[in-house]
C-alpha positions in Angstrom: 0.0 0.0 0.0 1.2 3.3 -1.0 1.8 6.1 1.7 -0.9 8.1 0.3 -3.3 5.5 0.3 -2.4 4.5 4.0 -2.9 8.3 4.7 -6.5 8.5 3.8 -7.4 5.1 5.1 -6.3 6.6 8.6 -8.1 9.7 8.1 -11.1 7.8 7.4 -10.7 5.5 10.1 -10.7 8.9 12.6 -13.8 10.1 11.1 -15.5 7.2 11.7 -14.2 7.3 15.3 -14.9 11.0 15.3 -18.6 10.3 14.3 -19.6 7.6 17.1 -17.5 9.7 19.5 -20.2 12.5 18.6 -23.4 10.3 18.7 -21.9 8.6 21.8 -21.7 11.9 23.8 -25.0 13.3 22.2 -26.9 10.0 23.1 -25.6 10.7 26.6 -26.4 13.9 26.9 -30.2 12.4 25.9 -30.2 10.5 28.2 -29.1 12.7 30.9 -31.4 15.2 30.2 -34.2 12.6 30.3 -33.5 11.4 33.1 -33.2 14.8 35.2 -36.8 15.4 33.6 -37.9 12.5 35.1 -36.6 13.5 38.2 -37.9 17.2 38.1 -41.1 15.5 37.0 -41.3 12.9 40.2 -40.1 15.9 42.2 -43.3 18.2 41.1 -45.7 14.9 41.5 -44.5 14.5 44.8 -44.5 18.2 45.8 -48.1 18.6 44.6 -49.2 15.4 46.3 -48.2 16.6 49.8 -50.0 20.5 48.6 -53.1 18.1 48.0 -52.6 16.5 51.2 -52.2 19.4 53.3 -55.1 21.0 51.3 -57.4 17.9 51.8 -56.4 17.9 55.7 -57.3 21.3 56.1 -60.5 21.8 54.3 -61.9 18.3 55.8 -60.8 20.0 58.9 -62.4 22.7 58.7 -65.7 21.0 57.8 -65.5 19.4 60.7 -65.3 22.3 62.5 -68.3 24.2 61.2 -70.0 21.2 61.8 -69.2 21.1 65.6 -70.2 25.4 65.6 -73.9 24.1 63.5 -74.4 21.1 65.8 -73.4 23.1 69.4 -75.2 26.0 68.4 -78.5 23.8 67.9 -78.1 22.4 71.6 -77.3 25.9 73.0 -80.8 26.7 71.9 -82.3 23.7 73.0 -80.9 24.2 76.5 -82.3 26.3 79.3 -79.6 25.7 81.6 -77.5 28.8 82.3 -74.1 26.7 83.1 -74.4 24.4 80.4 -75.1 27.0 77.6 -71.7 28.7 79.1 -69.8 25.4 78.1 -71.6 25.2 74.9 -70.7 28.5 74.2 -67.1 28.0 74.6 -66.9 25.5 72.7 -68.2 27.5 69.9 -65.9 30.0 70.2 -63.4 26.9 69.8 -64.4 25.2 67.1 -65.0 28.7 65.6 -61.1 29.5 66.1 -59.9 26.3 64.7 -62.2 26.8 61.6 -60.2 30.0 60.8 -56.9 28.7 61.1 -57.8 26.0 58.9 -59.7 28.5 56.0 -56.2 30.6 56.2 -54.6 27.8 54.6 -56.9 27.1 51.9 -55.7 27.7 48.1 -58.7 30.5 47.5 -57.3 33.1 45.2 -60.3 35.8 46.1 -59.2 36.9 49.5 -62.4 39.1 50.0 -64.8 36.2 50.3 -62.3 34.7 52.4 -62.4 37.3 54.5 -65.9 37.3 54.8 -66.6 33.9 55.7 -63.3 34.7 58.3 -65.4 37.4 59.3 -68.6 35.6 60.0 -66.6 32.9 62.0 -64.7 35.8 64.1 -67.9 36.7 65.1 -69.9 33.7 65.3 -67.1 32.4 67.9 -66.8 36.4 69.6 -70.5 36.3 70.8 -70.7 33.1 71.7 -67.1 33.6 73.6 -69.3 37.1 74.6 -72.0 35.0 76.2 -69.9 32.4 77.6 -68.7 35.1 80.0 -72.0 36.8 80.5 -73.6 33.6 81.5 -70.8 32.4 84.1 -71.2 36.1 86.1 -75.0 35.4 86.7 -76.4 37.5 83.8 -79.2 36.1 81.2 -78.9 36.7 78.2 -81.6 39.6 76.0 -83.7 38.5 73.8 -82.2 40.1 71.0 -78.8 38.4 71.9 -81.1 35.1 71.3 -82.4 36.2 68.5 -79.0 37.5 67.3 -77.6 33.5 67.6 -80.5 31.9 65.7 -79.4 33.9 62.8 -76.0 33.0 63.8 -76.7 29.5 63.7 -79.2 29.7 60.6 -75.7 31.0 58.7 -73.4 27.9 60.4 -76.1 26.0 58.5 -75.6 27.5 55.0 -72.1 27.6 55.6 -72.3 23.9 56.8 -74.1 23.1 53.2 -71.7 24.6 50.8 -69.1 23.5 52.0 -70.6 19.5 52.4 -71.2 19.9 48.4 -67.7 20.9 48.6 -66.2 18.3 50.4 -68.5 15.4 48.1 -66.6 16.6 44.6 -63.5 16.6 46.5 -63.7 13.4 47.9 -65.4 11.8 44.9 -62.6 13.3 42.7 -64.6 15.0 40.4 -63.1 18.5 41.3 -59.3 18.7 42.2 -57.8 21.6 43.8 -56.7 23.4 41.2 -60.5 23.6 40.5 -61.0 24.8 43.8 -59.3 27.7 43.6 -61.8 28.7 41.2 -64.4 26.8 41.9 -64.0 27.2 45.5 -64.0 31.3 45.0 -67.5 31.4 43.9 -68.5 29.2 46.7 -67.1 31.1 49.4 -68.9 33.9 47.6 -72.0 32.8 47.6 -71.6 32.2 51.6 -69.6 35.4 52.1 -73.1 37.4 50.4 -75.2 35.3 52.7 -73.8 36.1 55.9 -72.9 39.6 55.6 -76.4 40.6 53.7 -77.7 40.5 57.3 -76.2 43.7 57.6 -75.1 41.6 61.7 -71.5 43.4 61.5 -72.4 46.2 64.0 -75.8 44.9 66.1 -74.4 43.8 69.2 -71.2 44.7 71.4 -70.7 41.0 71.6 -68.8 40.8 68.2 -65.6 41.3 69.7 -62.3 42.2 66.9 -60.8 38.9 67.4 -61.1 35.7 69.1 -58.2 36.0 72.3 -58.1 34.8 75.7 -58.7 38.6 77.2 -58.2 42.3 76.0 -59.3 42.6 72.3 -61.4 45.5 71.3 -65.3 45.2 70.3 -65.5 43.8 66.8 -67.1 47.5 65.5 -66.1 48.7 61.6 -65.6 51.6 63.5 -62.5 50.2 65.4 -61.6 48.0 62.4 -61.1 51.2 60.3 -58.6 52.5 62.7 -54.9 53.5 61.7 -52.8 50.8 63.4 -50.4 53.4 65.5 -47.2 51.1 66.1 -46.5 50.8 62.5 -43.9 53.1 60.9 -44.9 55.2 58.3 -42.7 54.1 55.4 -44.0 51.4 52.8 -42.4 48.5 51.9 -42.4 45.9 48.5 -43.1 42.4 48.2 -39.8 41.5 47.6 -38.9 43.3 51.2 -41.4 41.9 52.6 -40.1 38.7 51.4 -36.7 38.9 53.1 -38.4 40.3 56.3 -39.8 37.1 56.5 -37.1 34.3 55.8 -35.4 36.9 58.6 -37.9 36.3 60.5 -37.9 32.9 60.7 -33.8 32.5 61.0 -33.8 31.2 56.6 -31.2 32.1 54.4 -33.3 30.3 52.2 -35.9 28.6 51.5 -37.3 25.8 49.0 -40.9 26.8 48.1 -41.7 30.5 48.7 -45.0 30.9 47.6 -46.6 34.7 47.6 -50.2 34.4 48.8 -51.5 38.2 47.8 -52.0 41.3 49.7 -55.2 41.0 52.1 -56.3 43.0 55.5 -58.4 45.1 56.5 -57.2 47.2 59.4 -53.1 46.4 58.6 -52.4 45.6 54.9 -50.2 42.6 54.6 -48.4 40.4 52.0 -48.7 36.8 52.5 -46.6 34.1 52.1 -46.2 30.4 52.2 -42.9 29.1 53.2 -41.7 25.2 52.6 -38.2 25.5 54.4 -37.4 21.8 53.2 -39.9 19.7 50.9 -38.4 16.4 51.8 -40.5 17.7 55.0 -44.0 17.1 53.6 -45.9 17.9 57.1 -44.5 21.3 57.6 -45.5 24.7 55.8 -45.3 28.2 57.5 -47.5 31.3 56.9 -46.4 34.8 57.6 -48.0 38.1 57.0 -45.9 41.0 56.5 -47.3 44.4 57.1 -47.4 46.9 53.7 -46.8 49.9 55.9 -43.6 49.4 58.0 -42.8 46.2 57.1 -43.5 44.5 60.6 -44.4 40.7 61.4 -48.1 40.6 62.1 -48.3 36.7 62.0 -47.1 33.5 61.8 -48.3 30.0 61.7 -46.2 26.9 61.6 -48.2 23.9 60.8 -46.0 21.3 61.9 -48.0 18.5 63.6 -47.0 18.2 67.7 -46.6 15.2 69.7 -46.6 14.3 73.2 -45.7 17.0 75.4 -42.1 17.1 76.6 -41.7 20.2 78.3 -43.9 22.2 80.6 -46.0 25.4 80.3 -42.6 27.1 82.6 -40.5 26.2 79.9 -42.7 27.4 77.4 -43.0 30.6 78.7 -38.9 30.6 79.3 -38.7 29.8 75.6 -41.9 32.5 74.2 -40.0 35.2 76.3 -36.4 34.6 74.7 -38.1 34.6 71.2 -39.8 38.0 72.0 -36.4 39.5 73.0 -35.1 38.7 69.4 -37.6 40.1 67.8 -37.4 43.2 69.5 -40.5 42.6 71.7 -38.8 44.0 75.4 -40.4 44.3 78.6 -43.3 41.8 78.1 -44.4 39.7 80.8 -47.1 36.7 80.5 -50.1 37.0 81.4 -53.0 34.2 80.4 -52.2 30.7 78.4 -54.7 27.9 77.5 -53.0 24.3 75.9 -54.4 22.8 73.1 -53.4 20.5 71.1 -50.2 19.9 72.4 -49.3 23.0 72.2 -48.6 26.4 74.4 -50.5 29.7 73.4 -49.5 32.9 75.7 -50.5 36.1 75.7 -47.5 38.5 76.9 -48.0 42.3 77.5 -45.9 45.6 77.8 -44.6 46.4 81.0 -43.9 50.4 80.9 -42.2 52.1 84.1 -44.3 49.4 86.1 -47.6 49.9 84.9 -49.3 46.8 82.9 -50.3 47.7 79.0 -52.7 45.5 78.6 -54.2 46.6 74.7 -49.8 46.0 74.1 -50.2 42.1 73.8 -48.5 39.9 71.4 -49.7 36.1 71.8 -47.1 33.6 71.0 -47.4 29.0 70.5 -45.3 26.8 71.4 -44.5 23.1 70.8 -44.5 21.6 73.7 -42.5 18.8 72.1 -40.1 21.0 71.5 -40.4 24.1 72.7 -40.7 25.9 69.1 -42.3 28.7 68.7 -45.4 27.2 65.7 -47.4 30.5 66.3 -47.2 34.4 66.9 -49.8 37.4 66.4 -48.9 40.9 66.9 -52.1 41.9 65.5 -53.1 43.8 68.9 -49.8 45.2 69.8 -49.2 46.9 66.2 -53.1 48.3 66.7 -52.4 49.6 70.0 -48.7 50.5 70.5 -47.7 53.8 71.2 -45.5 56.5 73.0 -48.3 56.8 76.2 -47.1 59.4 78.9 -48.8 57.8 81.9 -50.0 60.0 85.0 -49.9 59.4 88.4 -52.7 58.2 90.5 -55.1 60.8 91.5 -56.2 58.5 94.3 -53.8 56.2 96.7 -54.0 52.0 96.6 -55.5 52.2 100.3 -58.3 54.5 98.5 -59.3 52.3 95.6 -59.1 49.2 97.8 -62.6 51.2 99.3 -64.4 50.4 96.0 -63.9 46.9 96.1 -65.9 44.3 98.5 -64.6 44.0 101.9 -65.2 39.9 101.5 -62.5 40.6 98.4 -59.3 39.0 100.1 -56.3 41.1 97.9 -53.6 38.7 97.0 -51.4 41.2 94.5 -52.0 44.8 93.3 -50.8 46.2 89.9 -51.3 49.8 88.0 -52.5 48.5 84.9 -53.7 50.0 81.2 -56.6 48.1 79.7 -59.1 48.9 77.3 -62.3 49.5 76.8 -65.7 48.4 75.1 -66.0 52.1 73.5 -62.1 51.4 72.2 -60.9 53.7 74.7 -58.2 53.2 77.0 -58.0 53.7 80.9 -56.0 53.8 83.9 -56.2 52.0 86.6 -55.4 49.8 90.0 -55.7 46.1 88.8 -56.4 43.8 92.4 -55.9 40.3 91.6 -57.4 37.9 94.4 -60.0 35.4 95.7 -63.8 35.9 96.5 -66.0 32.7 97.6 -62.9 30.3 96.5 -62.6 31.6 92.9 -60.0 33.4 91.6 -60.7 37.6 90.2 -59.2 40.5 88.8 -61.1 43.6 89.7 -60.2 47.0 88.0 -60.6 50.2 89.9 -59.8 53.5 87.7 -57.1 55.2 89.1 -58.5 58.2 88.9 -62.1 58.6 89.5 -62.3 55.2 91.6 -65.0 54.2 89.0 -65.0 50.2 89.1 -64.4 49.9 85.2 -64.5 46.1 84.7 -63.9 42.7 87.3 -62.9 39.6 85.3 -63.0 35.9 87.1 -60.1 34.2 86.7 -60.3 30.2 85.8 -57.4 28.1 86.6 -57.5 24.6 85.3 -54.8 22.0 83.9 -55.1 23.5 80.9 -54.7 27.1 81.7 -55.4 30.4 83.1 -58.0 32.2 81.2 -60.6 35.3 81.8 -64.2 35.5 81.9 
């Protein structure tokens, strides 16, 4: 063979090798690039399967809830004794609490009828809470205030209905969540016109602002259209809002961030959902940043509790530390109730000695593991402000006059609290025991006007007022 002719068999020879070389690493590259679509396809399946999960256990949730509000709202007006209505009552207010916390994390784009039917179960649980408390200090209740919760209960009814059709299409498959949040729009609509047609948002002092375990204004539109005054003035984006929040909750980062809308009435807040790891499938946080000075109003971390492993002392120890960091000084706890494994306790300001009680910021805790699952500074950010406080116009020994003699004074405190009329007023708070129950009577400070006298009930599960 000739030189030449060796020559172009060799150059032939690397073409050929050149070629397969080519389709070898292009056939790879195939492959590779199916197979990381097949794993960003598994990935989204499996991230939308726990969404529809979480959806599913929420929603069936909250039927159950409303379900609980129809059926104890039926026996309240069956019953015709005073006690048992109270405990009915309270459960209302309950089941009416957990209903919200549930709707919040529903995928419903139109957050007006959401806030509606949020509405209606704020208020359905505030006068029931209302009556609850009327009932245990010996006071009937009006005839109006009866008539007031048939109507009440006729709604839990049609609420109750919808969302039973609701909960047949889901479960029967024949309308997935992504329908829902279309679907499910119109049908919180139609409730949302329902209930608030009645025109009930201002009938009866009852409706308080928000379901707590003491201290939270009337529910008035009048007090709901208030500026918040412990917000600064300047405004903030989404995208701030955004970091505020991962800051918040100690992220550099996050895997799903989902952006919820902008919703509120009274404080204007972006929403978010945040999925800090989604190889956790039972854990999603919501947060609410405030529009206007870019504040934390709430937070709600889903994460399921179990068994208790720490006490409502370390709790506290562990809600108080939290606080601090977020800039939250000088608050000292007052009331807590335990539910579902977990902690919820409401701290207040403490200025130059005196008790702020409208200044509350309410804080959960796992009692598993002492995390913080829960915060609301809706109050404090309504309330908070520079107050210049006076000094008594009448001595301790004075006030103690306008309480009963068979009051036996276990601790005395100068204390802020507020008012029905939204107002608030100074005054000498004397915590003790009358006829073996516990009470916190409040004397103003000035006139010696008795302004309010809470009872006090201390069970295993906590220390709330009536």
């Amino acid at each position: 063979m000739s030189i030449l002719g060796g020559y172009k068999e060799l150059r032939e020879r690397l073409k050929s090798v050149r070629l397969w070389s080519v389709m070898a690493v292009t056939l790879g590259i195939l492959v590779i690039v199916a197979l990381w679509g097949v794993n960003q396809y598994r990935g989204k399946a499996n991230y939308h399967n726990y969404l529809t999960n979480m959806w599913h256990r929420a929603f069936f949730d909250m039927v159950g809830y409303v379900q609980n509000i129809q059926a104890t709202l039926s026996k309240a007006e069956v019953s015709r004794d005073d006690r048992q209505r109270a405990v009915l009552y309270t459960e209302v207010w309950r089941n009416a609490f957990a209903a919200q916390e549930n709707l919040s994390q529903l995928p419903i784009e139109n957050n007006v009828a959401l806030e509606r039917t949020a509405k209606y179960l704020t208020q359905v649980g505030d006068l029931s809470f209302s009556l609850s408390k009327q009932l245990m200090s010996g006071k009937k209740e009006t005839l109006l205030q009866r008539q007031q919760l048939k109507k009440l209960r006729a709604y839990a009814d049609k609420l109750s209905s919808n969302l039973n059709e609701l909960a047949i299409e889901i479960s029967q498959g024949r309308l997935r969540w992504g329908e829902v949040r279309v679907v499910g729009t119109s049908r919180f609509r139609r409730i949302a016109q329902n209930v608030t047609s009645s025109r009930m948002l201002a009938v009866e002092a009852g409706f308080k602002d928000y379901p707590t375990l003491i201290y939270d204004g009337p529910f008035s539109d009048h007090i709901s259209r208030q500026t918040p005054k412990g917000l600064p003035e300047k405004l903030i984006s989404k995208e701030q809002a955004k970091k505020i929040a991962l800051d918040f909750l100690n992220l550099k980062r996050a895997d799903i961030v989902n952006y919820l809308g902008l919703s509120g009435d009274r404080i204007k807040v972006y929403t978010f959902e945040i999925i800090p790891d989604r190889r956790i499938r039972d854990r999603t946080i919501t947060i609410a940043i405030s529009k206007k000075g870019g504040k934390v109003i709430w937070m709600i971390d889903n994460r399921a509790s179990s068994s208790p492993k720490i006490g409502v002392a370390k709790a506290k120890e562990n809600a108080k530390k939290f606080l601090l960091e977020k800039g939250f000084a000088n608050m000292i706890d007052t009331f807590y109730l335990k539910q579902d494994n977990t902690a919820l306790i409401n701290y207040i300001l403490l200025q130059n000695g005196v008790k702020i009680y409208p200044d509350m910021v309410k804080v959960r805790v796992a009692l598993d593991t002492g995390q913080i699952v829960g915060f609301d500074a809706t109050a404090y950010y309504m309330s908070h402000t520079s107050r210049k406080i006076p000094k008594p116009a009448i001595s301790e020994r004075q006030a103690r006059n306008f309480i009963s003699k068979n009051f036996d004074v276990q601790s005395v405190s100068l204390a802020i609290i507020p008012l029905d009329s939204g107002k608030e007023v100074f005054t000498y708070e004397f915590l003790g025991k009358y006829d073996g129950k516990y009470f916190a009577d409040y004397i103003n400070a000035i006139t010696g006007k008795e302004e309010n006298i809470l009872e006090i009930i201390k069970d295993p599960n906590g220390i709330l007022s009536m």
